[in-house]
C-alpha positions in Angstrom: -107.4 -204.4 -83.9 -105.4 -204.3 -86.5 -103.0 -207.0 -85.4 -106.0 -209.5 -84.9 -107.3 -208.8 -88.4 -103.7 -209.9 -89.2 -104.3 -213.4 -87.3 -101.4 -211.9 -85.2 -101.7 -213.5 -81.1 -102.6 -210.6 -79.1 -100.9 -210.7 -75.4 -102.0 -207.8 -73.1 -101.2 -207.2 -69.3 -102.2 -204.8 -66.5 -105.1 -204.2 -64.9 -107.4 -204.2 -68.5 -104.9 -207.2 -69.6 -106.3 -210.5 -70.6 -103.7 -212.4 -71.0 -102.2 -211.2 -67.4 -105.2 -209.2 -65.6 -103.7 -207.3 -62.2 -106.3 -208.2 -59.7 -105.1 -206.1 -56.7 -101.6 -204.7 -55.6 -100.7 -205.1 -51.9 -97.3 -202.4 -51.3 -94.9 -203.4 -48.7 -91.6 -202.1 -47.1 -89.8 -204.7 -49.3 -91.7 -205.3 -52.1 -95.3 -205.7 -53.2 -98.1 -208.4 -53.6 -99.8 -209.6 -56.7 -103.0 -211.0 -57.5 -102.7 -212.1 -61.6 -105.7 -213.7 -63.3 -104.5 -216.0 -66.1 -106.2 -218.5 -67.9 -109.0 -218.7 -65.4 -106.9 -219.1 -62.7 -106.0 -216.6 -59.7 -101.8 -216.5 -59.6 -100.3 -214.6 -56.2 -96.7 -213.5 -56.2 -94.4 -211.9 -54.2 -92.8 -208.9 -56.4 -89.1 -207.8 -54.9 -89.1 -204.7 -56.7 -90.8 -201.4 -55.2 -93.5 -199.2 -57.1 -96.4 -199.3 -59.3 -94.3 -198.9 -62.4 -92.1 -201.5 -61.8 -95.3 -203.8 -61.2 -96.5 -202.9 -64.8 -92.5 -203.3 -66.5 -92.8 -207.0 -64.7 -95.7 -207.8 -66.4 -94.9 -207.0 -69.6 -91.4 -208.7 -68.9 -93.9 -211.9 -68.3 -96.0 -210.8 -71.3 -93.5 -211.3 -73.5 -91.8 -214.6 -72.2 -95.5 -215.9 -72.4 -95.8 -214.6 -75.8 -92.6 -216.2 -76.9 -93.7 -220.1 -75.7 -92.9 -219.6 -71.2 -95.9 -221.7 -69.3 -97.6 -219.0 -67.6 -97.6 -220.5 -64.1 -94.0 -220.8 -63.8 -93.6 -217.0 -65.5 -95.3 -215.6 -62.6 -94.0 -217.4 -60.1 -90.7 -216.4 -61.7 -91.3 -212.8 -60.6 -90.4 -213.2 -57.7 -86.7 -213.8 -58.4 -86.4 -210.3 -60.3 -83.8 -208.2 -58.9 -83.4 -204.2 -59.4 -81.3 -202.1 -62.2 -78.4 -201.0 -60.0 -79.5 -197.3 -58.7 -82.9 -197.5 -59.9 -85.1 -198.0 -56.5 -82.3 -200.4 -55.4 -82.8 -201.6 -51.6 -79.4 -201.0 -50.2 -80.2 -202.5 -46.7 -82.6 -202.5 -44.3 -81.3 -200.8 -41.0 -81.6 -202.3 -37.6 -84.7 -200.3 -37.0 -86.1 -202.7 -39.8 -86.5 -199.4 -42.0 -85.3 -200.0 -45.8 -83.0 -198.0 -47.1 -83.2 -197.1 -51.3 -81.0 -195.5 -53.3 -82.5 -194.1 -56.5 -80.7 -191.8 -59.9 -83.4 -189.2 -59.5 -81.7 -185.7 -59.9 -84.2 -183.8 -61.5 -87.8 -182.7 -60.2 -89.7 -184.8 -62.5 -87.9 -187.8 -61.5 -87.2 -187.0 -57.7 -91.3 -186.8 -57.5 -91.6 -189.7 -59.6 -89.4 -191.7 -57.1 -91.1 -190.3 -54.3 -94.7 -190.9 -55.6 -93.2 -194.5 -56.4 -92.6 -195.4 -52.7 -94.9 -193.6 -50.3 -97.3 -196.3 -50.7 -94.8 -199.0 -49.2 -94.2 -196.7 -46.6 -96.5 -197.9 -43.4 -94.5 -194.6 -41.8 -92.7 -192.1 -42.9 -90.6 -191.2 -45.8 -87.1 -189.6 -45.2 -85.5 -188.1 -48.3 -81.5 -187.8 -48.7 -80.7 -185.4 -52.1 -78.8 -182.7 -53.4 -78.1 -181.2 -57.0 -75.1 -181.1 -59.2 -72.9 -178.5 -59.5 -71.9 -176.8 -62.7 -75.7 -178.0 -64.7 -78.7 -176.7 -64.5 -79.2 -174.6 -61.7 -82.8 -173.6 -62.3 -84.0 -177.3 -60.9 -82.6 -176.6 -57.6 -85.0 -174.3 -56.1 -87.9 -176.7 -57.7 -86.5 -180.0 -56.3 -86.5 -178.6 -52.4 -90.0 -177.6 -53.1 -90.9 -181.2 -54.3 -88.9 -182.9 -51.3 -90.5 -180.0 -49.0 -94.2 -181.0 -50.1 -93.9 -184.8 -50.4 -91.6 -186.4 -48.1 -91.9 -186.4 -44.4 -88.4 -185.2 -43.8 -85.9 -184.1 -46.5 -82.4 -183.5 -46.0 -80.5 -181.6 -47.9 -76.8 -182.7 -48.8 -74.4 -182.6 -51.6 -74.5 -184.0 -54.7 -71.3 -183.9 -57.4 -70.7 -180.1 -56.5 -68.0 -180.1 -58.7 -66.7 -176.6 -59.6 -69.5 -174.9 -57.8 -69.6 -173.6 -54.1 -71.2 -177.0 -52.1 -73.1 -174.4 -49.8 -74.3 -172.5 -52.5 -76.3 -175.3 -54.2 -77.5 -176.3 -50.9 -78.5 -172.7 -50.3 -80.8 -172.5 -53.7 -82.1 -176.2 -52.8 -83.1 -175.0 -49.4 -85.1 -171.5 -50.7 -87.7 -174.2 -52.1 -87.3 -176.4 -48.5 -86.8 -173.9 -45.6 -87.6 -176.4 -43.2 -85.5 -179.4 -44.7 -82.4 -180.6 -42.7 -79.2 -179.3 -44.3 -76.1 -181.6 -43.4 -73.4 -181.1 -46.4 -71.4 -184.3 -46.0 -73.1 -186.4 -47.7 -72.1 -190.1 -45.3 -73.0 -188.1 -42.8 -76.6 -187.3 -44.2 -77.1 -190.6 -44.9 -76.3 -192.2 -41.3 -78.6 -189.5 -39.5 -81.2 -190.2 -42.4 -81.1 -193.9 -41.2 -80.7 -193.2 -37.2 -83.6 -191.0 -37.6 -85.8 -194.3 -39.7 -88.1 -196.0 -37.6 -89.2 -199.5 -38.1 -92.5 -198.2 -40.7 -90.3 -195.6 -42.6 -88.7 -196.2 -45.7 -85.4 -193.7 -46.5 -84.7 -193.0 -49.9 -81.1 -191.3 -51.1 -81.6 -189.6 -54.7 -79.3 -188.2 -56.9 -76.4 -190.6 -57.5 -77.9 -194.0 -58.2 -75.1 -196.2 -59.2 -72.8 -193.8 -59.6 -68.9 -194.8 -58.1 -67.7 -191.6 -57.0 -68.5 -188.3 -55.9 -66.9 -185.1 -58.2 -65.1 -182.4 -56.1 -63.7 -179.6 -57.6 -61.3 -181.6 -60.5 -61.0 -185.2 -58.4 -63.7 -187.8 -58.6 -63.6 -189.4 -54.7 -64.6 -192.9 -54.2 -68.3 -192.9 -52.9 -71.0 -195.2 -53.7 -74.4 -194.9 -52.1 -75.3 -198.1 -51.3 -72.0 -198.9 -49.6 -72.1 -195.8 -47.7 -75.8 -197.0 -47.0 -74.6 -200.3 -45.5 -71.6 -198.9 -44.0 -73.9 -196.7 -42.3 -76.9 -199.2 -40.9 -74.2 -201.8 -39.7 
């Protein structure tokens, strides 16, 4: 209000948006549909980017290019050339099962959940869960995350994280009193390939945890290992 009593051009998106109005939402394995009302016209895109937040961060994204003199058409067409934050809900690969494979930062509960809750609905299957915990932090989360994993995903395996200075087995154990019927594998490539042998064509695997992170901390030595390599390594 008080920016139109200013004369100020008022630009909203979303599903109450008039500038951009979110029609309908259509989640797939790879990405997800969208049906944009501008200007009196109906605009369908292809979004490459996975999850209902990442919809609503587009659209503002195309809010503000609008805002600042973009034609509209061309903005949402545009949208479909967006490409993931590295780690954040990044598709790695998609394994020969046709099953897409995402690596994610999420390493607390609130953000594990968040990142699960992000893609069940582009799962037409199941969702497989790769995760751990670091070692020498907060050790109260650990019990919490295996219970969010345990509840929400349709198989959780339990692996390690940057262990650091801390027992490996020991995390896993406190993970696993909150997921007694996870899968515990500790080596974390290993995880990963039996996380995509086990993906069928409708699942969707998510690893958590490490995001775009280069290497894995052991003890005092920081060992190459990136997810998404060890991702692709793994579904070739």
């Amino acid at each position: 209000d008080l920016a139109q009593a200013r004369g100020n051009r008022l630009v909203t998106v979303g599903e109450r948006g008039n500038t951009l109005r979110l029609v309908h939402r259509d989640p797939t394995l790879l990405g997800q549909g969208l049906t944009i009302e501008a200007e009196g016209q109906t605009h369908r895109v292809t979004l490459p980017l996975i999850g209902g937040y990442q919809a609503a961060n587009a659209l503002v994204a195309a809010g503000l290019v609008i805002a600042t003199g973009g034609d509209i058409g061309r903005t949402i067409a545009d949208l479909a050339r967006l490409q993931p934050v590295r780690g954040r809900l990044e598709r790695a690969v998609i394994a020969r099962s046709g099953a897409p494979v995402y690596v994610d930062y999420a390493h607390t509960p609130d953000a594990l959940e968040a990142a699960i809750a992000a893609l069940k609905p582009h799962a037409g299957g199941r969702l497989i869960v790769v995760f751990g915990a670091g070692g020498d932090r907060d050790a109260g989360k650990r019990e919490t995350m295996g219970q969010v994993a345990q509840m929400q995903a349709d198989l959780a395996i339990v692996t390690d994280d940057n262990p650091r200075t801390e027992d490996p087995a020991a995390i896993r154990a406190a993970i696993l009193k909150g997921a007694p019927h996870a899968r515990e594998i500790g080596d974390r490539r290993e995880a990963i390939r039996f996380a995509i042998e086990q993906a069928e064509a409708q699942d969707i695997v998510l690893i958590a945890g490490k995001g775009h992170e280069q290497g894995q901390i052991v003890g005092d030595m920081e060992l190459p290992f990136d997810d998404v390599t060890v991702a692709r390594e793994c579904a070739a």
